[in-house]
C-alpha positions as a LaTeX table, in Angstrom:
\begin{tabular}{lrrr}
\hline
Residue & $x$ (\AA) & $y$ (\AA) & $z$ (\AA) \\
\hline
Unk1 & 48.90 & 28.52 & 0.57 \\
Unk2 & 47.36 & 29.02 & $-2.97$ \\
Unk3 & 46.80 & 25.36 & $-3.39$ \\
Unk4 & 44.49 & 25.28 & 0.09 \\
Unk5 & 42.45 & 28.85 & $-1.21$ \\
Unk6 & 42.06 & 26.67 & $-4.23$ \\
Unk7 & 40.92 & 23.77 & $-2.62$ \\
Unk8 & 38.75 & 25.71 & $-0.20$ \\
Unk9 & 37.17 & 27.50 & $-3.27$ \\
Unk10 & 36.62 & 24.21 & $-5.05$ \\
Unk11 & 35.02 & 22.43 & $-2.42$ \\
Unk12 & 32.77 & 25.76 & $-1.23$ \\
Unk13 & 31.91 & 26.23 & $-5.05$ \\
Unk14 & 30.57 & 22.19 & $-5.38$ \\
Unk15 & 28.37 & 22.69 & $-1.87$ \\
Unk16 & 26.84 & 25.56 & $-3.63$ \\
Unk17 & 26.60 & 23.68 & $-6.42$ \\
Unk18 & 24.85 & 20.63 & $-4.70$ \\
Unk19 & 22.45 & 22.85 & $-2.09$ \\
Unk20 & 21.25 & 24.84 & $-5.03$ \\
Unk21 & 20.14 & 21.30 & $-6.79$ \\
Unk22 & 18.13 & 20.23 & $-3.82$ \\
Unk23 & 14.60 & 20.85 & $-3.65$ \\
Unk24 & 11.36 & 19.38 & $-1.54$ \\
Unk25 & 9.78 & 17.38 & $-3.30$ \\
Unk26 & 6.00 & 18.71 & $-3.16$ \\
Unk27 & 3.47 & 15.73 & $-4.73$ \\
Unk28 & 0.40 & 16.99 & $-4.70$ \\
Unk29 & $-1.41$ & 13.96 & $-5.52$ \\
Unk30 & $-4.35$ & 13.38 & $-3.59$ \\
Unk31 & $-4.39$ & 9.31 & $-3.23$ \\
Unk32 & $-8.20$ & 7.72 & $-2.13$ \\
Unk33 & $-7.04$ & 4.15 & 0.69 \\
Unk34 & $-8.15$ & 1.12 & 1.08 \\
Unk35 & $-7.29$ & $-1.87$ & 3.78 \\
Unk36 & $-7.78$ & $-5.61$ & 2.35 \\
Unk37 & $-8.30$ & $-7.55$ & 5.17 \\
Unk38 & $-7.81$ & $-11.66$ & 3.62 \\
Unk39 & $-8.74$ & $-15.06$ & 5.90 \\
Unk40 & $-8.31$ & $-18.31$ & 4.47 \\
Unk41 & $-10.86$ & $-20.90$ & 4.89 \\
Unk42 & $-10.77$ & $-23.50$ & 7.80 \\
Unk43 & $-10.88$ & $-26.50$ & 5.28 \\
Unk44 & $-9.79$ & $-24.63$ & 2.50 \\
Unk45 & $-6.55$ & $-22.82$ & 0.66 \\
Unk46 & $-9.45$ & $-20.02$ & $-0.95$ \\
Unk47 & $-8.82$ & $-16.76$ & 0.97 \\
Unk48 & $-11.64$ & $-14.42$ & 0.98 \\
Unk49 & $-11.39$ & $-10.76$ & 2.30 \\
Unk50 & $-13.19$ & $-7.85$ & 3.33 \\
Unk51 & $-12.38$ & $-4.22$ & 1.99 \\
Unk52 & $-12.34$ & $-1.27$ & 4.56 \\
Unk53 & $-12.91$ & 2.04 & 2.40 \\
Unk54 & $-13.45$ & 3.82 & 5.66 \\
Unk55 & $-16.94$ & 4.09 & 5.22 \\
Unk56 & $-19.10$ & 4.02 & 8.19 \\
Unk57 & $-21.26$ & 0.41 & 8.42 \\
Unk58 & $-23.16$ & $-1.29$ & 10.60 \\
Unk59 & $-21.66$ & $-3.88$ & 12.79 \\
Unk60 & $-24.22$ & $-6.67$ & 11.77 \\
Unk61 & $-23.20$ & $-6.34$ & 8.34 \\
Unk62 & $-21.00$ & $-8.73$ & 5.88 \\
Unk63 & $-18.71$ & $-6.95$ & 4.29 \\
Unk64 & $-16.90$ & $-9.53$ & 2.42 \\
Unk65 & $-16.22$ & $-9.01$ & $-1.35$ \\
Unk66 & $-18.90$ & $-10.09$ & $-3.24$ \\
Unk67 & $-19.87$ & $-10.85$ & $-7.32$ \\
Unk68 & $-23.22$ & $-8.90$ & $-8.83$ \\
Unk69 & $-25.05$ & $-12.32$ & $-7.74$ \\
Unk70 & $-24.61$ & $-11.26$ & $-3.94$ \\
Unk71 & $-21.58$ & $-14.66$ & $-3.76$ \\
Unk72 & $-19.28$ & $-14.39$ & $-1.97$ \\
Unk73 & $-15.96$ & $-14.05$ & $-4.21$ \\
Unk74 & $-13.15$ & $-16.62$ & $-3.02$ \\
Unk75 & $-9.67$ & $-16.17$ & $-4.25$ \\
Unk76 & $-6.55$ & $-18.49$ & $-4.71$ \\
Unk77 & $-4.67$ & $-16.64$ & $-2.80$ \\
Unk78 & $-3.44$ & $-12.87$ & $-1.35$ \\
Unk79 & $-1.25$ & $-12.30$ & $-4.48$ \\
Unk80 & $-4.73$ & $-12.58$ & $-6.37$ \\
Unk81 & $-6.10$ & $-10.51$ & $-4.22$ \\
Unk82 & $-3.44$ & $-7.86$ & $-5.81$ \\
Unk83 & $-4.18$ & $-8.74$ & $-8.83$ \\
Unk84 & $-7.61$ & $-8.10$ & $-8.86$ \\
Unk85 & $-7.20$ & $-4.63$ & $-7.09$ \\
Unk86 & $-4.56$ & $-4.03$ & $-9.33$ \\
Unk87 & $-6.65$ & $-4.51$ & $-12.63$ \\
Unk88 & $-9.62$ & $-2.12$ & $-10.35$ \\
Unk89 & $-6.86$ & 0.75 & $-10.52$ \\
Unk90 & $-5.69$ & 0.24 & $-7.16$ \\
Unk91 & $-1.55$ & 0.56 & $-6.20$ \\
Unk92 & $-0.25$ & $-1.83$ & $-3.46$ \\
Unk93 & 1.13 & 0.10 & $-0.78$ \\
Unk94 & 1.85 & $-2.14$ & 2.52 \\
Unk95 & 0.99 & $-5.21$ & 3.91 \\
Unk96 & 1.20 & $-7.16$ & 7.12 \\
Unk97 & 0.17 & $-10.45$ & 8.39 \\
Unk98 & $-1.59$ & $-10.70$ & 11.86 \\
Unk99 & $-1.18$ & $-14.55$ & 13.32 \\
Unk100 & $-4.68$ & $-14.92$ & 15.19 \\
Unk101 & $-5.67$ & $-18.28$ & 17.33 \\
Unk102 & $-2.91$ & $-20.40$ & 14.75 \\
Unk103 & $-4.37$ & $-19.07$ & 11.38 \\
Unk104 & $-2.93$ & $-15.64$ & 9.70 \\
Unk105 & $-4.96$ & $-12.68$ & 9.06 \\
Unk106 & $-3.48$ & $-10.29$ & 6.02 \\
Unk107 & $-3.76$ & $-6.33$ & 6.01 \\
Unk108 & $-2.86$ & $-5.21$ & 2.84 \\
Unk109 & $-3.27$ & $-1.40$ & 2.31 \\
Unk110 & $-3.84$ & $-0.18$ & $-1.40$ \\
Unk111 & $-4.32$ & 3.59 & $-3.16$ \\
Unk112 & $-6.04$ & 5.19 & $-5.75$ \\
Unk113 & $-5.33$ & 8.47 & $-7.90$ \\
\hline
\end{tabular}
């Protein structure tokens, strides 16, 4: 009978133990998102994407990534693509391709501090 008190008493004593450990976790940083939406070229391997900030924009407008000479900026490929966002400051989060008329479309979903 004193072994199973014991026991008893052992076991409730490491559940109090353990509960008292656990704690929310409460991150308070505030993250700024992005979607990279990448096509590749009909004739072409170069992927070149469009960057959704959630910014309202007209529908006649290209928003495709451009250089400070208004070119369009073509890259190898989607893991360049996180490279580049990656050296801008910007964390991968997610990504997903979307198959559209036999060619893929690529969401990939970034954050910011």
């Amino acid at each position: 009978m004193k072994k199973q008190i014991l026991a008893i008493s052992v076991i409730c004593f490491m559940l109090i133990g353990v509960c008292s450990n656990v704690t929310a976790q409460s991150d308070t940083t505030n993250y700024k998102y992005c979607e990279v939406v990448g096509t590749q070229g009909l004739f072409t391997r170069k992927v070149s994407i469009v960057i959704d900030y959630g910014e309202e924009t007209s529908f006649w407008a290209d928003r495709r990534l451009k250089d400070q000479s208004g070119n369009v900026i073509k890259f190898n490929s989607m893991i360049d693509v996180v490279n580049y966002m990656s050296s801008n400051g910007w964390e991968w989060d997610k990504a997903f391709p979307v198959s559209t008329n036999n060619s893929l479309v690529y969401h990939f979903y970034f954050k910011k501090k």
